[in-house]
N, C-alpha and C positions, 0 to 999 in steps of 0.2 A: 722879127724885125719890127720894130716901131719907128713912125715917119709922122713928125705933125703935118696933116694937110688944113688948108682953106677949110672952113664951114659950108661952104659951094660945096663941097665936093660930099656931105652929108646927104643933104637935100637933093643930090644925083644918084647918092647911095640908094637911099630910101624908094624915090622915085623908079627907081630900077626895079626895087626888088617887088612892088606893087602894091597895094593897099592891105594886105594882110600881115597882121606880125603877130606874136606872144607878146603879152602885157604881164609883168611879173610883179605882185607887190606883195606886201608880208603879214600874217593877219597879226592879230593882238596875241597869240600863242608865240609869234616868232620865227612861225611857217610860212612857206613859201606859196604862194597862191598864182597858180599860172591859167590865163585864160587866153583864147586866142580873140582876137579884137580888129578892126577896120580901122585903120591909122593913116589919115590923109594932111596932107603938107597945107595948115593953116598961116595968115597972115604973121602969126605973135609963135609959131614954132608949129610943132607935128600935135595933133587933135588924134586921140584915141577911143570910141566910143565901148562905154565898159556897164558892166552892171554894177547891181547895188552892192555885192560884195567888195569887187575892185575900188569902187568909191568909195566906200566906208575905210577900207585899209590906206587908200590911198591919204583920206583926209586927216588920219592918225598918223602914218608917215609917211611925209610924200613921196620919200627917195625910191623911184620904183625903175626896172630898167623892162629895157623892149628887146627881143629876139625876131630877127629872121633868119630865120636856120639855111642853110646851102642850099645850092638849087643844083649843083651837082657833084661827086667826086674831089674835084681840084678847085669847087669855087669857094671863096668864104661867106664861113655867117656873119653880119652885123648884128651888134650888142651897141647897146643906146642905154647908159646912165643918164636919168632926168630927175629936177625934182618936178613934179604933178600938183597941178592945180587945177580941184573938179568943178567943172561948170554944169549947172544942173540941162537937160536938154528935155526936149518933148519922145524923143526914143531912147532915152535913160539916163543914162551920167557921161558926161566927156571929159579926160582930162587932158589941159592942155598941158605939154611937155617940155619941158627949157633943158636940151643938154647940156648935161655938163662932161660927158663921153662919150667916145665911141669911136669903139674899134673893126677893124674886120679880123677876122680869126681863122684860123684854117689850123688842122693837128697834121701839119709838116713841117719838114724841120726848116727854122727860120735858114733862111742862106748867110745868115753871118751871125754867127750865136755870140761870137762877143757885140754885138749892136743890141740886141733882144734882151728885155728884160724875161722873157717865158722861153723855153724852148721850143716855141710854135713860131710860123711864120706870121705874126701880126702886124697889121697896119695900123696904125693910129692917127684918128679922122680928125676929134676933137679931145680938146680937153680945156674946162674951165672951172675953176677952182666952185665949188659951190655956196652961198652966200651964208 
């Protein structure tokens, strides 16, 4: 099932699930590069402190997205589509995050599969076309 919510309800998501998440971004092969990362709720969107790898990919293509996986059985994961903009920092590269989605996920079956674009129960927090 998908449901547009408020962007509030993002920044509750995140806030919830606590300062740790998976930073996914893609190297120049076209590989997936997953690192796990410290992602705290900045003034201008979510700040994720990343190494020199995630920076380098990130600044080649910024479309990078964020995971916080379940924290139990029936809860869902938040997925966070962003583009990434790396600010250089004194503990390494930060980038700051502007989503453009993000859903919550769970692999049950949506409660009304004609509403649901996936056969998953998902919820749909944001979505903003990307620029």
């Amino acid at each position: 099932m998908t449901i547009s919510v408020a962007m509030g309800n993002l920044e509750s998501a995140v806030r919830e699930r606590g300062p740790v998440a998976y930073v996914l971004t893609v190297s120049e092969l076209g590989a997936p590069h997953v690192v796990r990362a410290e992602v705290l709720i900045g003034e201008s969107g979510l700040v994720a402190t990343v190494g020199e790898n995630s920076a380098q990919n990130a600044l080649q293509r910024p479309r990078v997205s964020l995971l916080y996986p379940c924290r139990s059985a029936d809860d869902y994961s938040l997925i966070i589509d962003a583009i990434a903009t790396v600010v250089p920092d004194v503990a390494g590269r930060q980038l700051l995050l502007t989503a453009t989605r993000a859903v919550l996920h769970r692999p049950a079956p949506a409660p009304e599969p004609t509403a649901s674009p996936c056969s998953s129960d998902c919820v749909e927090l944001v979505f903003r076309p990307p620029h």
